[in-house]
N, C-alpha and C positions, 0 to 999 in steps of 0.2 A: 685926896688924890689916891686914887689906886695904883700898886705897885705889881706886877706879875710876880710870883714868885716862882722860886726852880720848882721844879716839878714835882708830885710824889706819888712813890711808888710806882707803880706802871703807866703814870699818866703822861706821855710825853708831849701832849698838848702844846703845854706855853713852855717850849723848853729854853726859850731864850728871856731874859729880863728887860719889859719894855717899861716904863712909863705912861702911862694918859694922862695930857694935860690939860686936857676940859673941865670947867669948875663943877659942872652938872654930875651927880652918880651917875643919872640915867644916862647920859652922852657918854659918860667914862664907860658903861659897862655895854653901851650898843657899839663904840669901838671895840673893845676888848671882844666883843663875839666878833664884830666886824674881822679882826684880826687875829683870828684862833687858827690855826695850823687846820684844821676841819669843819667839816659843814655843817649847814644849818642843819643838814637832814642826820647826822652823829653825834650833833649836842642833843637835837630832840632822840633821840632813839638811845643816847646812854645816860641821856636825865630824868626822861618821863615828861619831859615839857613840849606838847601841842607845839609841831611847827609851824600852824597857822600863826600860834600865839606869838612866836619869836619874829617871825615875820612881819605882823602887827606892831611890834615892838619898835624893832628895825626901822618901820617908816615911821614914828611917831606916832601911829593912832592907834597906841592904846599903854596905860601903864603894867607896870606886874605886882604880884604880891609879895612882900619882905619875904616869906618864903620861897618864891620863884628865884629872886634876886638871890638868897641865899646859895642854892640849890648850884645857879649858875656862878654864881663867886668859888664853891668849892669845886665844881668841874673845871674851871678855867686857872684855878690857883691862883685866885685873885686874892686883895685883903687891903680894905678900908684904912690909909692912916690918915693923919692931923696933918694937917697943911701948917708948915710953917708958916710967921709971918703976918 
């Protein structure tokens, strides 16, 4: 499950604390952009990540690489835990 966490530093992005509860990373982290305080066009322009690519993402056709997924995990102040259970 991914957790939002508060924010840091000047990031005010995800300043609130959501939950996703889709079992998929990928569905967990295409909501998580889906639902980011900003656009597609300011995640690509303050990640370095091709908004063709996020796009692509977005509708399912196509995957990213551990470090893309990274990249957008620390922009969005995301962070991977253990499902209980």
């Amino acid at each position: 499950m991914l957790d939002y966490a508060p924010p840091i530093g000047n990031n005010p992005i995800m300043a609130r604390k959501r939950t996703v509860k889709s079992t998929k990373v990928s569905e967990q982290l295409r909501e998580a952009i889906r639902n980011a305080d900003c656009s597609r066009y300011r995640i690509s322009k303050e990640t370095g990540i091709d908004q063709s690519m996020l796009t692509k993402f977005l509708q399912g056709e196509r995957g990213l690489a551990i470090s893309t997924i990274d990249t957008l995990a620390e922009f969005l102040n995301l962070e991977l835990t253990h499902k209980k259970g």
